[in-house]
C-alpha positions, 0 to 999 in steps of 0.5 A, spaced: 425 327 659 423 331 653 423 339 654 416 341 656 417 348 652 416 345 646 409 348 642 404 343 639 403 347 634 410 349 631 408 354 626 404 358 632 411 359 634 412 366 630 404 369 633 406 366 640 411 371 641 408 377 637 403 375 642 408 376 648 410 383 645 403 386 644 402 383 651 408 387 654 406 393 650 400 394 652 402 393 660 407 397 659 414 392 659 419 393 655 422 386 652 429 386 650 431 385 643 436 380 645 431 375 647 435 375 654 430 375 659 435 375 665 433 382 667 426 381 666 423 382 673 418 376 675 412 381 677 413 382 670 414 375 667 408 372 670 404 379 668 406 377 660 404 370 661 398 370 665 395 376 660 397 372 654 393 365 657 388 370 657 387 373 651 389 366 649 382 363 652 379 368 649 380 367 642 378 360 643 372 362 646 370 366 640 373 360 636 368 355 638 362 360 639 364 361 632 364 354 630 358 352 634 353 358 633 353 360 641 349 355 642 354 351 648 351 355 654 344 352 653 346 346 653 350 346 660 343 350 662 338 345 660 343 340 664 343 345 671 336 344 671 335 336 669 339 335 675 335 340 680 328 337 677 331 330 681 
């Protein structure tokens, strides 16, 4: 079975944990610079990882407004309201 930690995106890997630090920095947790993550409190691991899926997500969601000029929420509007007409 192949490893689930593999990234998609291999180059990504060195902005993934620049991430992980500045997520860490900005709740307060200290990462050790030895890359052992043993002493690392699970409160505080799960804190990093959400907080970067978040900052993640929006990153993305800037992206596609970008590429689609923020035109998606209208799109899901006129949808809501063809399905209540019915």
């Amino acid at each position: 079975m192949p490893s689930r930690r593999q990234n998609l995106v291999p180059q990504a890997r060195q902005s993934l944990d620049q991430l992980k630090y500045e997520v860490a920095q900005s709740i307060g947790v200290t990462l050790p610079q030895d890359g052992y993550y043993g002493f690392l409190q699970t409160r505080d691991a799960g804190a990093i990882g959400g907080n970067m899926v978040r900052t993640m997500i929006t990153m993305a969601e800037q992206q596609l407004a970008g590429q689609f000029g923020g035109a998606t929420g209208a799109t899901g509007a006129a949808g809501a309201g063809a399905s209540q007409s019915r």
